[in-house]
C-alpha positions, 0 to 999 in steps of 0.5 A, a space after each residue: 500500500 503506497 503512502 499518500 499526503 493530504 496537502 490540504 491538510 499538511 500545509 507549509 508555514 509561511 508566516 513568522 514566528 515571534 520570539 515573545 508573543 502575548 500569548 493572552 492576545 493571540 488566545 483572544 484573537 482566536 477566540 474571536 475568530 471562532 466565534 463570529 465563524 457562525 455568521 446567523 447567531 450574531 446577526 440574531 444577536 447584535 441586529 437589536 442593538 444595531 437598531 436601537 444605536 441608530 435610532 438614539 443616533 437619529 434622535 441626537 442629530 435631530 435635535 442638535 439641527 431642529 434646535 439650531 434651525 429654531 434659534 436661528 428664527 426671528 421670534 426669540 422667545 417662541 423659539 427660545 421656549 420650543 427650544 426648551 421644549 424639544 430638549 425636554 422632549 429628546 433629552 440630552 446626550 448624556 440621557 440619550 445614552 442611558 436610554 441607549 443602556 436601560 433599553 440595550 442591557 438584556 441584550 448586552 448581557 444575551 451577547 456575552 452570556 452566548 459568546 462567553 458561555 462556552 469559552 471556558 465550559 468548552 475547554 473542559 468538556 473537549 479538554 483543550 486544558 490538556 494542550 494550552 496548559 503543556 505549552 508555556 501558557 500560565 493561569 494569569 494569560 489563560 484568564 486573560 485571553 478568555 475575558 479579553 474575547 468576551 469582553 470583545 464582544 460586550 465592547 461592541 454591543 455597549 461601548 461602541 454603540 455609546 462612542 457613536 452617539 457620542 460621535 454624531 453628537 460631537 460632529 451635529 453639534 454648533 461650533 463642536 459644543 458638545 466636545 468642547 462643553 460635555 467632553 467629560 461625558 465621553 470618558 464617563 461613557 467609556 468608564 461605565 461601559 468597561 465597567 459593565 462589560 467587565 463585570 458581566 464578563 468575569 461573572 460569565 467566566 466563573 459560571 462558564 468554569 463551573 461546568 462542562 457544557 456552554 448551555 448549562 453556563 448559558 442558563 445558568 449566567 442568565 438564570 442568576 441574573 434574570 432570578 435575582 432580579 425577579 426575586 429583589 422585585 417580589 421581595 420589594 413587593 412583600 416587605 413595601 420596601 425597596 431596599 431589596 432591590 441591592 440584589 439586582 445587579 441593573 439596579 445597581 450599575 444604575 446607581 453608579 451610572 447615575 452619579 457618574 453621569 450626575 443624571 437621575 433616573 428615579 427619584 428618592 432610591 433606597 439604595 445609596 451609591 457605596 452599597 452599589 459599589 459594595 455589590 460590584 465589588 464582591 461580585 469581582 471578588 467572587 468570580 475571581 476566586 470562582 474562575 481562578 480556582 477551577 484554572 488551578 484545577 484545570 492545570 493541575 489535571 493537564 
């Protein structure tokens, strides 16, 4: 029997070899890579998110140009109330981006729960662990390259879309006023929408390491989520008291984004901003030792 090669399987190198690659960078890039391979999940996906930036787009630009179009008319008091009116009616920027968030946020938290279920889940079930761990990989660039690719992809379905608001805020405003006036509220923008992705991000890690199969991280990410919140609601509910509202995690990054953006959402909230933080905070504290523990065992078996 003659021996034959399979040369589009056995291919030659042609690139070049790096003598000190990040290697948490090139797991997160190929991580990416093999996610967006499946083109009909993130069309379902980010397709919801796409409309809502390009409306909130649509109501800053609108107002910017009505309210510049009203000013420039001769009656100056009308046109000073109908300006007033108009803000009152679209809201400012900063508004227009917490709408955007308030409206966006299931879906923000579907993206990464889909995309980030299976990156650690999967490695354990068909047990990758076993190669990246024999090859000069340590936790820490495991862990990395891991949240680096969900986090990816809850950069693009929050902070992007809030970058372009602000964006065509900057370019329909008179004379550049938004980036010369409100320049700060692009780099709270930035702030908050790390702060969430992070924060979802490492919490759907320590759940994706908690087991085998993408799908139960799946149910179990959103589950967690969508349970509390529905419970801090149906203890509200029976105590008439809003404190146990703590246990939703929106609610929270709400109240952080509130003094952020020194914007408010809903008048007299129980919850004070420490206990918010407070909350964010033991959530890291959690899924960090969570996620970093199950690592250590996944290194230990390879």
């Amino acid at each position: 029997m003659k021996a034959s090669t399979h040369t589009d399987v056995y291919r030659p190198f042609v690139g070049e070899l790096k003598s000190h690659p990040r290697r948490a960078l090139v797991l997160a890039r190929a991580g990416i890579r093999v996610s967006f391979k499946r083109k009909l999940p993130a069309l379902i996906l980010f397709s919801p998110l796409a409309i809502a930036c390009i409306v909130m787009c649509f109501r800053v630009h609108f107002m910017f140009t009505l309210a510049e179009q009203v000013s420039g008319t001769p009656n100056g008091p009308e046109a000073a109330m109908m300006v007033t009116q108009i803000q009152a009616l679209l809201g400012d920027v900063v508004q227009n981006i917490f709408q955007f968030v308030q409206q966006s946020s299931w879906f923000v938290l579907i993206v990464m729960a889909w995309y980030g279920s299976g990156q650690i889940a999967e490695d354990q079930r068909v047990g990758a662990n076993l190669l990246y761990f024999s090859r000069p990989l340590s936790r820490l660039e495991y862990l990395g390259g891991k949240f680096l690719t969900v986090f990816w992809f809850g950069f693009l379905a929050m902070v992007l879309p809030c970058l372009l608001i602000c964006m065509v805020a900057t370019f329909a405003s008179p004379e550049w006023s938004f980036l010369k006036e409100e320049w700060d509220a692009i780099l709270n923008s930035i702030l908050f929408g790390v702060l969430w992705v992070s924060t979802i991000a490492i919490f759907v890690l320590a759940i994706s390491s908690l087991t085998s199969r993408k799908t139960y991280a799946l149910v179990g990410s959103a589950g967690i989520v969508f349970g509390t919140r529905a419970l801090s609601q149906l203890l509200s509910g029976l105590m008439d008291d809003a404190r146990p509202s703590i246990l939703n995690l929106f609610q929270n990054m709400e109240r952080v984004g509130e003094v952020l953006f020194d914007v408010t959402l809903i008048r007299g909230r129980a919850i004070s901003v420490e206990a918010s933080l407070a909350v964010i905070v033991l959530i890291w504290v959690v899924s960090l030792y969570v996620v970093t523990e199950r690592i250590r065992r996944m290194e230990v078996v390879a």
